[in-house]
N, C-alpha and C positions, 0 to 999 in steps of 0.2 A: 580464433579470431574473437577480440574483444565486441561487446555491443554496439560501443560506438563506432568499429572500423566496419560496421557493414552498412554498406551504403543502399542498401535496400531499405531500410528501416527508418531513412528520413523524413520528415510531416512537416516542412515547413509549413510555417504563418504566414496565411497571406495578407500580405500589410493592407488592404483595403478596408480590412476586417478591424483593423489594431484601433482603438478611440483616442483621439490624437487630442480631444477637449480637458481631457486631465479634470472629469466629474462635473464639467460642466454644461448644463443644460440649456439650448436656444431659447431664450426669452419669449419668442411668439410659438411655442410650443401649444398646441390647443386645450391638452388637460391641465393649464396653468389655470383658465377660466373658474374650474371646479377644486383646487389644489387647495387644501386647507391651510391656513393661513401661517396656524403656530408649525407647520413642516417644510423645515430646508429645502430649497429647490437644485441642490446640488451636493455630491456625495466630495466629502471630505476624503480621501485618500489616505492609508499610513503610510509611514515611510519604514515598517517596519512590517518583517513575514510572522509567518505564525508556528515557526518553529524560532522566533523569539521570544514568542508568547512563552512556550514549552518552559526557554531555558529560565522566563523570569518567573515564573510560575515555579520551579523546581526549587530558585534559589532562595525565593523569598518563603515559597510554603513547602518545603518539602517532607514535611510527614503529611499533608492536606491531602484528601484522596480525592484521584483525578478519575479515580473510577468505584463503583459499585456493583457488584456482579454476585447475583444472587446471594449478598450479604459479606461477599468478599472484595475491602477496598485493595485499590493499586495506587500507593502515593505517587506523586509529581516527580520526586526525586526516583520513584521506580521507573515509572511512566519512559524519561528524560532517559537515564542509563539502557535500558532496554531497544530505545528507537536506535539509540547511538549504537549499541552491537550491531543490531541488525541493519541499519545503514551500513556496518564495515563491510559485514558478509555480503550487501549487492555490490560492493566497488570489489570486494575478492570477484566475483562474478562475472567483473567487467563493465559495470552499470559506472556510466558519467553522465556528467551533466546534461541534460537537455533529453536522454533514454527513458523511454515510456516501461511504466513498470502497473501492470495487472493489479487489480488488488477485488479480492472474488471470495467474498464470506458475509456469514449473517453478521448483526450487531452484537460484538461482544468485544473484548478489553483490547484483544490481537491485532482489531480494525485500525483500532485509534495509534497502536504500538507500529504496524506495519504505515499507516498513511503520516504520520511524522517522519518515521523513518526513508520512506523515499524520499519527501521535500530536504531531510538532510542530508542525503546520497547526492543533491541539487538535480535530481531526476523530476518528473511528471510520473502525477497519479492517475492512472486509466480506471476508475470506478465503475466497477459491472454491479449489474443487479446478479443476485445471486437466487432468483428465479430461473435464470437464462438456463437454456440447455446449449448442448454442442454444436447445433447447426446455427443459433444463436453466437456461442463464445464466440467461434471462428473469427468474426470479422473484429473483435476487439480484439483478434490476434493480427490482423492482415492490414485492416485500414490504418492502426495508430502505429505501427512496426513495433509492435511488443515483443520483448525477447525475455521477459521474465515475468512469473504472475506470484502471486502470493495467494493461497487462499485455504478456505478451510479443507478439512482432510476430507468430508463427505463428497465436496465438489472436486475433487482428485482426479478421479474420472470422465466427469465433463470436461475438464481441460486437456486430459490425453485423449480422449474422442477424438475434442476439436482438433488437435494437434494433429493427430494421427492423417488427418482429413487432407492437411494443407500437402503443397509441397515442400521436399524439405527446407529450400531457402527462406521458407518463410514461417516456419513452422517456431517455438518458442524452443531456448534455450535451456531455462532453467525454470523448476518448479519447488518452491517452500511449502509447504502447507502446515496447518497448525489445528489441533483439536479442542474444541471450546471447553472440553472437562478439566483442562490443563488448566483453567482459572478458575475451575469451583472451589469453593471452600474446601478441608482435607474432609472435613464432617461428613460430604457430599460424595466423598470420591469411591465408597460404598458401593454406590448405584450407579458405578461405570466399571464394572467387571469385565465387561468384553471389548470393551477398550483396548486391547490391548494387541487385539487380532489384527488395529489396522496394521501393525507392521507388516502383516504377510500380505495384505490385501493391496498396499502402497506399494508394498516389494513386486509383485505381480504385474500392477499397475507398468513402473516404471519398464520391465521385464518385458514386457508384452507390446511397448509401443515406441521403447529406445529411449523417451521423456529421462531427462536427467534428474533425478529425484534424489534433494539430499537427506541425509540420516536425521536433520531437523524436523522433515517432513514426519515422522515416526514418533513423536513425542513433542513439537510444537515449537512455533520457531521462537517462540520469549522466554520458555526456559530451561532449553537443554542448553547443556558445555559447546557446544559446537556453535550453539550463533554468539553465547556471550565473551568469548575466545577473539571476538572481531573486535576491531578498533577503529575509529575514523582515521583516517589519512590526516596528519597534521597539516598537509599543506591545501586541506579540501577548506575554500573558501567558502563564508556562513551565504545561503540568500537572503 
C-alpha cells in the first residue's frame, strides 16, 4: 500500500483555521495605535513557492554556494539536483502530494537538500527538533500520519524506538537517514574513521524493529548511487 492509499494517515485542514483575508489586516486592530509608521500594515503574499526560489537561484547562480559547511561549499545547481533525486526516491516510496514526510537532524547541508526536496515531492514538511527522544517522536509519528522520516543517522534509533512503540498501522514506513561527515570536506574525513560502523549499527537497527531501512541510510542520502538513480516523475506538477 502506497502512502497516500492509507486512510489513516489523513490531517485535514480545518478551514476555520484557513485566513481568508489574503494579508490583510482590520483597520481597528489595537496595535495599529503603536504601529510604526514607515511598516506596511499588511503582508504582500507571492505568488510564487520556494522551491521556485531553488530553481531560480540554480539557474541564474549556479556555481554560487548555497551552502557552507565547515569550509565545504554546495552550489545552487548542487543544491537543486540533489533535492530533485531525492524527491524521486519518496514518490518510489509512495509519497504524493499532500503526505507528511519527518524531517529529524541537526543543522547541516542534508536539512536544506532533504526540506526542498519534499516541497518537490508536493509533500508537507513535519520539522522535529532533533532534541526530541522517542516517547517524544511518537506523536510526530501518530498526530501528522507520517509514513516517512528523513533524518540523521545518530537519531536512527530514536525513530525505531518510537516506531517500535506504535501499533503497526500507524507505525512509519520508511526510514532515510544520512550522516553529517558525508559533507565534510575530504581534508576532514581523517577524523571520521569509525564512521563507518554505522552500517552494522543501522543494519541492526532495522533487524531489530522490522523499520524499513534503505542502503541510503548507510552512507547518506545526497550522495550515494541509490538516491541520485531517482528521477522526478515528469508528470509531477511544480507547487
Amino acid at each position: 500500500m502506497s502512502v497516500s492509499e492509507d486512510p489513516s494517515r489523513s490531517s485535514p485542514i480545518d478551514p476555520s483555521l484557513v485566513d481568508t483575508n489574503a494579508g490583510e489586516v482590520p483597520a481597528d486592530r489595537p496595535h495599529f495605535a503603536f504601529w510604526p509608521k514607515r511598516l506596511a500594515r499588511k503582508v504582500t503574499l507571492p505568488e510564487t513557492s520556494l522551491w521556485h526560489n531553488v530553481e531560480v537561484a540554480a539557474t541564474r547562480y549556479p556555481s554560487k554556494a548555497a551552502t557552507i559547511y565547515f569550509g565545504r561549499a554546495k552550489s545552487y545547481a548542487a543544491l537543486r539536483a540533489e533535492a530533485e533525486a531525492l524527491a524521486g526516491w519518496l514518490q518510489a516510496q509512495g509519497v504524493r502530494r499532500g503526505d507528511r514526510v519527518a524531517l529529524f537532524m541537526q543543522n547541516c547541508p542534508q536539512y536544506l537538500v532533504a526540506y526542498h526536496a519534499i516541497l518537490r515531492a508536493d509533500a508537507v514538511v513535519v520539522p522535529v527538533n532533533a532534541m526530541n527522544k522517542a516517547e517524544e517522536f511518537g506523536h510526530y509519528i501518530v498526530d501528522p500520519g507520517t509514513r516517512v522520516v528523513i533524518c540523521g543517522a545518530e537519531l536512527a534509533g530514536i525513530v525505531a524506538s518510537a516506531n517500535a512503540a506504535l501499533p503497526p498501522s500507524q507505525r512509519v514506513a520508511r526510514v532515510l537517514a544520512t550522516r553529517y561527515a558525508d559533507e565534510l570536506p575530504e581534508a576532514s574525513m581523517s577524523s571520521t574513521q569509525g564512521s563507518a560502523a554505522w552500517a552494522g549499527a543501522l543494519a541492526a537497527v532495522a533487524g531489530s524493529t522490522g523499520l524499513a531501512m534503505d542502503e541510503g541510510a548507510i552512507v547518506g542520502c545526497t550522495s550515494l548511487a541509490i538516491i541520485r538513480r531517482y528521477r522526478i516523475e515528469p508528470s509531477l506538477s511544480l507547487p
